[in-house]
Structure formats: C-alpha cells, structure tokens
N, C-alpha and C positions, 0 to 999 in steps of 0.2 A: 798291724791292722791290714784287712784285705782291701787292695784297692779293688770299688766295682766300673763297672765300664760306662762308660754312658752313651744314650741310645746310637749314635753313631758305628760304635765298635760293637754292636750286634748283631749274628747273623739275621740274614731273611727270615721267618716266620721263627725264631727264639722265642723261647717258653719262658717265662716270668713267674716269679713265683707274687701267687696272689694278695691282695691287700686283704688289711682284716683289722677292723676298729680295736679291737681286744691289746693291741701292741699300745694304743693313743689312748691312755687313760685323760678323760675331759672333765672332773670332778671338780677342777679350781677354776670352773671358770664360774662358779655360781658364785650370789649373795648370799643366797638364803637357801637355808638345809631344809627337807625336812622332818620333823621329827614324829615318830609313831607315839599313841597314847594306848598303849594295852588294852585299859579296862573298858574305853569306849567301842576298839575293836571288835565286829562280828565276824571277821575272815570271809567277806563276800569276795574279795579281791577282786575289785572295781579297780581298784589304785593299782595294782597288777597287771590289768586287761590294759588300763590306759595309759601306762611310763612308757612312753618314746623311747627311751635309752636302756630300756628290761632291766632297771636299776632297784626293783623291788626283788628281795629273795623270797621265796615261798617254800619252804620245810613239807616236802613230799610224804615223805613217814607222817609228821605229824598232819600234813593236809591245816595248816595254820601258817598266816604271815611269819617271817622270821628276822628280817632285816632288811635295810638300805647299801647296798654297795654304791656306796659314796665317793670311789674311784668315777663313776660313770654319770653319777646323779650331778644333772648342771642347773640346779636348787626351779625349774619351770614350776613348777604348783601344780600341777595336773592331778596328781595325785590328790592331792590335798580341796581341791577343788572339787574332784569328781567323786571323792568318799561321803556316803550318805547320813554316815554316825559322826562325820567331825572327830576322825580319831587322826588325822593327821593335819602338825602343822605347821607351816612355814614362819622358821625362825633364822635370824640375822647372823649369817655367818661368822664364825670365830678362828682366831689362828688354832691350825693343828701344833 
C-alpha cells in the first residue's frame, strides 16, 4: 500500500488531486427509499429538476424517467413530495 504524505511533507504550492462526491457513495444513510409507480408517471421530471443528490436517472433516447441510483439517494422525499401525479413514494427501508 502507498503510503501518502501528510500536509506537512508537501511542497509550497503542491497540486492535489481534486475531491469528487462520486468516490462516497451516501445511499445507507436513508429510512426510507423511494419508490416509482410507472402508470401514474407523466415524465414531467419535476422529481429530476428537484433530487439534491441527481439520484434520479432519466433515459435520454427514450426522454422517459428510468431509475433511482440508490447508491446516492439519502431516502429525503423531495422527489415524492414535489411530483404532481403522486407517482413516487416513500417507503421504509429494507435490508439489501
């Protein structure tokens, strides 16, 4: 294993390589998932515009909702709240 240096043993103005949330998947920290209901679905993607954590997928070919990336999704209701059809909804987390 590489040992890395810590800030003391770096030069003057050293270049760091950048942070980036994509490495910290944050998906266990929620209660509650939630869950899409297809048929009440219009693909306004309100629930899109408004997920904090861009944890909605959205299917470009098809221009239609396509999934939850639940690595990132931290169960907030935002989604579910701000959909106008009630096609998403916050259910009580289970073990994977």
């Amino acid at each position: 294993m590489e040992k890395k240096l810590n800030w003391k043993e770096l030069s003057v103005g050293d270049i760091l390589e950048g942070g980036s949330s994509l490495k910290f998947k944050t998906g266990n920290w929620r209660i509650k998932r939630p869950v899409h209901i297809p048929e009440k679905c219009i693909n306004c993607f309100i629930c899109w515009i408004s997920c904090p954590d861009d944890a909605i997928i959205v299917d470009p070919e098809k221009g239609k909702w396509s999934n939850f990336n639940y690595d990132y999704c931290k169960g907030c209701g935002i989604c579910a709240y701000e959909c106008p059809k009630k096609a998403i909804e916050m259910k009580e987390e289970v073990e994977k």
